[in-house]
N, C-alpha and C positions, 0 to 999 in steps of 0.2 A: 532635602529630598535626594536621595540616590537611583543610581541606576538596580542598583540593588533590591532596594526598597519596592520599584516598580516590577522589579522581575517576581516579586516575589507576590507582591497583589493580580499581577496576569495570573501567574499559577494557581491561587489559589479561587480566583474567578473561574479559572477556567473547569476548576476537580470539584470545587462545592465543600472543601472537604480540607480539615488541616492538618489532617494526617497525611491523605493521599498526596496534598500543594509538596509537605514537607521532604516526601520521596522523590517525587520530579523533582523536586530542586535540590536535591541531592546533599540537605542540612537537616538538623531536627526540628522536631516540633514547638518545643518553645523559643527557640532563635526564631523560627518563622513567626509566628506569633508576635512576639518583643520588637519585631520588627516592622510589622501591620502596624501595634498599635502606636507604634513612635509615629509612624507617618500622621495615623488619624492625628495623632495629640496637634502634630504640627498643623496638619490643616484645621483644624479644630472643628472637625464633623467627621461622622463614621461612614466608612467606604461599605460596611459588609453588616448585614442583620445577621445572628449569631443565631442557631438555633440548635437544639439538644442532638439533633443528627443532622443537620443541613445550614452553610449556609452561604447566603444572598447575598447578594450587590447591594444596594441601597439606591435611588433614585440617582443623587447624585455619584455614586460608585459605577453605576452604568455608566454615564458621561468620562468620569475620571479614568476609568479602563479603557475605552475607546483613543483617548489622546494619550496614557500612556504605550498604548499598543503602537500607534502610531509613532514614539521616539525609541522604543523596542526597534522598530525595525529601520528606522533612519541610522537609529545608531550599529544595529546588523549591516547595514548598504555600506557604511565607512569603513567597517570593517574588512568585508567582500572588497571594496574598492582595493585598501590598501595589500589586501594578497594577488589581487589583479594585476597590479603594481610589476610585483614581480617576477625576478625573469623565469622563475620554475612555477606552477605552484605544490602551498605547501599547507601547513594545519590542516584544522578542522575541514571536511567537509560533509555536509549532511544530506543521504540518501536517504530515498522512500522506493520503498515498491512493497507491491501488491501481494497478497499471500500465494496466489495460485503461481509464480514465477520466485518467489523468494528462495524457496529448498532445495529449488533444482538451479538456478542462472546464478546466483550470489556468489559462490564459491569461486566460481569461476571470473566474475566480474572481479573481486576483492584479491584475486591473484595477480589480474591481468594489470589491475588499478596498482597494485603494491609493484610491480616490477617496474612500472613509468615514472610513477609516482612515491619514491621510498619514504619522503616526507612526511608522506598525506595522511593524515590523520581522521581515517573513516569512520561515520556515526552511522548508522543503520537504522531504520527504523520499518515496522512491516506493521501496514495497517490497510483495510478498504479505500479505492479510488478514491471516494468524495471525500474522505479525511485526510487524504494525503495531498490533495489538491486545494482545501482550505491550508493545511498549516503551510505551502509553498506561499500563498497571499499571504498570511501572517509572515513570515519571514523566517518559520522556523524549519524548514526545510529548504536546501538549496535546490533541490530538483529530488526527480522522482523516476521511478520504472514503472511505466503502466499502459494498458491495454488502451491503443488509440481507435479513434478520435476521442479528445474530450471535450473536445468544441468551445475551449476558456480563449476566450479572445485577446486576453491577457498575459497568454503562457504563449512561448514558445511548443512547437512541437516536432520533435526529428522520429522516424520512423528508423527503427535496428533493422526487427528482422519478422518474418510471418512463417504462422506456425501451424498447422493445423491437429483440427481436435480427432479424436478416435473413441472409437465404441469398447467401453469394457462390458463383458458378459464373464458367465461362469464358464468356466471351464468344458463341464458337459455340453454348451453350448456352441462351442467354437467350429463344430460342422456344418451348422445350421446357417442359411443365406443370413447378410446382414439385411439388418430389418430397413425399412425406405423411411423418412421421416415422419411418415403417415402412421405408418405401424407404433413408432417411439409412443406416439398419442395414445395407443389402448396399455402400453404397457406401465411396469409399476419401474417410472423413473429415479433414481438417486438426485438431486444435485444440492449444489451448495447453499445455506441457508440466505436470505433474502441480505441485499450489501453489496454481495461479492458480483462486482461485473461478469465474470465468466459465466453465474448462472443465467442473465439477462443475456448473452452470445448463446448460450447454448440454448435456454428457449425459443430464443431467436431462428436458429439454423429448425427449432422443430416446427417453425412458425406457429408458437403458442406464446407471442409473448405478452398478447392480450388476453390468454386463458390459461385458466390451468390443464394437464393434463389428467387422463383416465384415474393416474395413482400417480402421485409424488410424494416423495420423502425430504427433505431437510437432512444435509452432514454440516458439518463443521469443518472440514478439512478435506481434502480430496482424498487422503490417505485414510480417512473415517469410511469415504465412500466406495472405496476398491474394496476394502474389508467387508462392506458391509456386502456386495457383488459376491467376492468369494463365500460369502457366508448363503446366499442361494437366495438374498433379499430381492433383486433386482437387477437393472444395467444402468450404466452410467456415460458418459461423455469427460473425458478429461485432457487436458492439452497434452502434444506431443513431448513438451519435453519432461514433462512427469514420469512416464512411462518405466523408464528403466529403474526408479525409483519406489514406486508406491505397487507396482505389479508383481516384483518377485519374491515378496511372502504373501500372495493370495492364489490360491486356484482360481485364477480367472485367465482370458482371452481376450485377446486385443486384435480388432479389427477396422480396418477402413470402411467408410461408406463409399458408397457407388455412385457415378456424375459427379459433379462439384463440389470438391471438401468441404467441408466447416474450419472457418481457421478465424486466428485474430492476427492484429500488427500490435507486436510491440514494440515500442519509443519511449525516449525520454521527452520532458517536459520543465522548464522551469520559466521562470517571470522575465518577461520582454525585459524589464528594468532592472535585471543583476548585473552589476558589474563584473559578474564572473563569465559573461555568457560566451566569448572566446574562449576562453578555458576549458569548460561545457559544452562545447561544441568539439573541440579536441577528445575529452573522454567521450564522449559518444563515439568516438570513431574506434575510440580501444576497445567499449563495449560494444560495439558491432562487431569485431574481428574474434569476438571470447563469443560470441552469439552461432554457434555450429552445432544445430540440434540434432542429437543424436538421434539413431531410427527407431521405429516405433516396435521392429519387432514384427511379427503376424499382420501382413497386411490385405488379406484377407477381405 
């Protein structure tokens, strides 16, 4: 049994699939395979039911991936430890963050991270909160970028910097009073499709976030939802520091709302139990200092 062999059974638990196992793991498809069934042979029982599109764990393949996972990441912690170790750090290190902060803050993070760190060998990763906050317990993320609180009693949580959000309208609109949160409720709102924490902030700030509003739409992207603004669909709510990014190929207007923003805090986060967490605590400081959101533009 190798370490190998188990990396390659998580993956393939985890996608369902031995084409997709084969791409995460960044080998082909019959090495992955050849490599399953050596292990079954040796344990002499099948980890996986095989099926023409799909397949399973097996009873005991549930069992077996759970304590495999668990030497996955013991043997991640040794690792961690021993870059801890040292007096610089160096390798591998694996971020997560969020999509509504990835297009706009990253560039600048990975700048700021390259000049301290020349070493550092940064992995990237952009997915939804609650998926980037499981694979930090699994161990396959070091830490993360994302909109706090997330209340894991487990993770570490340092706050960067707070931002607030801003009303996109059309263009022709931009004389017009900003509407009060009350109003946001008859109108035909944009936001992001169900996942993404910013849309649960931003229902939130309309205090809808036990209802739906008058009209909502579903984007995919913030940049899906400015277009769709300029295109005469509706308004939307997007953080400040998108702005200078996603608004200037659309006829649209950016404005502030009236009395108390709407804003989020974001921080980082990773596992009370990394041996990296002094180190992590150090790059959060660099990534708070690359953290200088630029203005919104028409404040309005």
């Amino acid at each position: 049994m190798t370490l190998k062999q188990l990396r390659y059974v998580d993956a393939l638990a985890r996608q369902g699939h031995f084409g997709r196992a084969a791409d995460v793991s960044a080998v082909t498809q019959p090495a992955l395979s050849m490599q399953i069934r050596d292990l079954e042979a040796s344990l002499g029982t099948a980890l996986f039911e095989r099926g023409p599109r799909e397949v399973r764990l097996t009873e005991f393949g549930e069992t077996f991936v759970d304590r495999a996972r668990a030497i996955l990441r013991a043997v991640e912690e040794l690792e961690d430890l021993a870059r801890a170790a040292g007096e610089r750090l160096s390798g591998r290190l694996r971020i997560g963050v969020i999509p509504t902060i990835a297009p706009y803050f990253l560039p600048r993070v990975i700048g700021a991270l390259g000049r301290h760190y020349p070493a550092l060998d940064l992995q990237l990763r952009e997915t939804t909160t609650a998926k980037l906050l499981q694979e930090i317990a699994d161990g396959r993320l070091d830490t993360a970028i994302v909109a706090l609180p997330v209340s894991e009693p487990s993770l570490i949580e340092v706050p960067l910097f707070s931002e607030d959000f801003v009303l996109v309208r059309h263009r022709d609109e931009a004389e017009r009073p900003v509407p009060s949160r009350e109003m946001l409720r008859e109108m035909r709102l944009l936001l992001l499709e169900e996942g993404h924490c910013f849309r649960d902030q931003a229902l939130s700030f309309c205090d809808m976030a036990g209802a739906r509003p008058k009209e909502l739409l579903d984007g995919s992207s913030l940049a899906t939802l400015v277009q769709m603004v300029g295109a005469g669909i509706g308004v939307t709510l997007i953080p400040e520091m998108a702005v200078a990014v996603e608004t200037g190929s659309a006829p649209v207007a950016v404005s502030r709302f009236a009395g108390p923003q709407p804003s989020r805090t974001i921080g980082m986060v990773w596992r009370r139990t990394s041996p990296l967490t002094w180190q992590l605590q150090q790059i959060s400081e660099i990534v708070k200092s690359a953290a200088e959101i630029a203005p919104a533009g028409d404040s309005r």
